[in-house]
N, C-alpha and C positions, 0 to 999 in steps of 0.2 A: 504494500500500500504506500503511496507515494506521502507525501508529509502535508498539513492543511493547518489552517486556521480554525481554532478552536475558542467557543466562547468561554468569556469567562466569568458570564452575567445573565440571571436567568428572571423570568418571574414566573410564580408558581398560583394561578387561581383555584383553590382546593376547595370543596363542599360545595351542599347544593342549596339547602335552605340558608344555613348560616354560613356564609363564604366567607374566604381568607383570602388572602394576597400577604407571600411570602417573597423577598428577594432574596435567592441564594447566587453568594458570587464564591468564586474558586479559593480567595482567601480568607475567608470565617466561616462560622455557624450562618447560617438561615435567620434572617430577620423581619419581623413583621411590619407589612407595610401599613397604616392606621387609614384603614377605609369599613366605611359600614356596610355595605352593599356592592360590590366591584362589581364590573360585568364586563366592560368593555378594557382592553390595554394592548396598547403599542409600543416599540421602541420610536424614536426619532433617529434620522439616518446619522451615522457616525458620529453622533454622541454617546455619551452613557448616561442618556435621561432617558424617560417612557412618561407616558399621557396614561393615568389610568382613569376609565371613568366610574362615581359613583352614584347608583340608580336611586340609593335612599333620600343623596344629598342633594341628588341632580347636579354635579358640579364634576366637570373633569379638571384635574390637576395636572399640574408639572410631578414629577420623581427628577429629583437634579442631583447629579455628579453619584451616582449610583456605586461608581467603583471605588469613591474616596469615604466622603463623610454624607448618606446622603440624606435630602431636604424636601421636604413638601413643599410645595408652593402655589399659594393658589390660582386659580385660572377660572375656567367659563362656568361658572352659574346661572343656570337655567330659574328664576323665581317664577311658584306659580305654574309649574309644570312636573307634571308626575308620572310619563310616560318613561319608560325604560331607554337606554341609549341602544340606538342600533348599530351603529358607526361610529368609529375618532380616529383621528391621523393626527400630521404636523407637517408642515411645509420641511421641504428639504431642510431651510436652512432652520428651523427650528422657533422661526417668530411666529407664524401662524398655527393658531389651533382649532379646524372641525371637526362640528360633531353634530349629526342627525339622531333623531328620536325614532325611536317604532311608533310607526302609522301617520307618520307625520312629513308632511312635503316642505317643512323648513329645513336650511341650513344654515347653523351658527357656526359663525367665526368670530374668533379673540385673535386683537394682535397685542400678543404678550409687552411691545415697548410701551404702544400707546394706552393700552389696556381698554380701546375702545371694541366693544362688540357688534356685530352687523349682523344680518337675519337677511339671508338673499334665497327668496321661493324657489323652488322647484318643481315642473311638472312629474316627478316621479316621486317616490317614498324613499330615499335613499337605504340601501341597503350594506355600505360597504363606499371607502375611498382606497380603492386600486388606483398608484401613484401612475402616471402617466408621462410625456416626456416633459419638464421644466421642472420649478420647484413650489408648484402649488397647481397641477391642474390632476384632478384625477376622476376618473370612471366611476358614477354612482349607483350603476345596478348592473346586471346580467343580461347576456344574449338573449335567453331563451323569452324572455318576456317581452318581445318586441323593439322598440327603440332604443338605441344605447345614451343615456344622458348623463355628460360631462359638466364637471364645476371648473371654471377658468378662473382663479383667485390669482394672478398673475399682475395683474395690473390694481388699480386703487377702485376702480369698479366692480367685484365679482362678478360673474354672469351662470348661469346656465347653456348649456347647448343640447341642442338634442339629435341626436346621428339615427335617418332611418335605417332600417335593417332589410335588406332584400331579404326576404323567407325563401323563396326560390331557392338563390344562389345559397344559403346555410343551408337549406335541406339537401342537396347538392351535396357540399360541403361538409356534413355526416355522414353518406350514404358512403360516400370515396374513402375516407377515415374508417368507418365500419370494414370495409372492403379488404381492409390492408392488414 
């Protein structure tokens, strides 16, 4: 086996009704990260922070400097809202934070300098931010449901886009797949 890159930062959501969120990293014990309800967690790209979100608090957070000494930090609080998170990510570079709700066709963003939050609709129920190419646009739901609709948070406007989906050409396009 040729030699690789290994992590050495983990996070652990354990249980069903009463969950946890543990950080285990390669040099200590397992420690526990103080959330009431976790549901949702990411890392952010080549840091060693994570966004985790909590559904009791409605508020996703920073987890900052994970490998050294690490820190809560507050971030998006949803007031007034009591739907579960369905989605969270972070912009490449680490300033922006989304996060969609289950059944819900808002998307909130926090930008962590200015700590102004913005609320840009969407025709779909976002289900998921798959990063895309830049450092804040990403795919908010799946093929199989029709239309693929993207969040362009790129510039100082957010937007929405929506890409149709030739069914045709994908049914096509599973049957050749299938085939193989």
């Amino acid at each position: 086996m040729g030699g690789g890159t290994y992590a050495s930062l983990a996070l652990v959501n354990t249980g069903n009704e009463g969950r946890a969120v543990w950080l285990i990293d390669a040099k200590g014990p397992p420690l526990p990260v103080n959330a009431v309800q976790p549901s949702q967690m990411t890392f952010i790209a080549n840091r060693h922070d994570a966004l985790i979100a909590d559904d009791a608090t409605q508020e996703v957070f920073l987890l900052q400097s994970m490998d050294q000494n690490p820190a809560r930090l507050s971030g998006l609080v949803l007031r007034g809202n009591t739907r579960p998170f369905a989605a969270i990510a972070a912009s490449a570079d680490g300033r922006l934070i989304f996060a969609s709700q289950s059944g819900s066709s808002d998307i909130f963003i926090l930008d962590l300098q200015t700590k102004r939050t913005s609320v840009v609709p969407c025709h779909c129920k976002p289900t998921v931010f798959s990063a895309l190419k830049g450092s804040s646009v990403f795919r908010l739901n799946g093929l199989p449901n029709g239309p693929i609709t993207v969040l362009d948070a790129s510039s100082a406007n957010p937007r929405t886009l929506i890409i149709p989906i030739d069914m045709a050409a994908l049914t096509r396009l599973r049957k050749g797949q299938a085939a193989q």
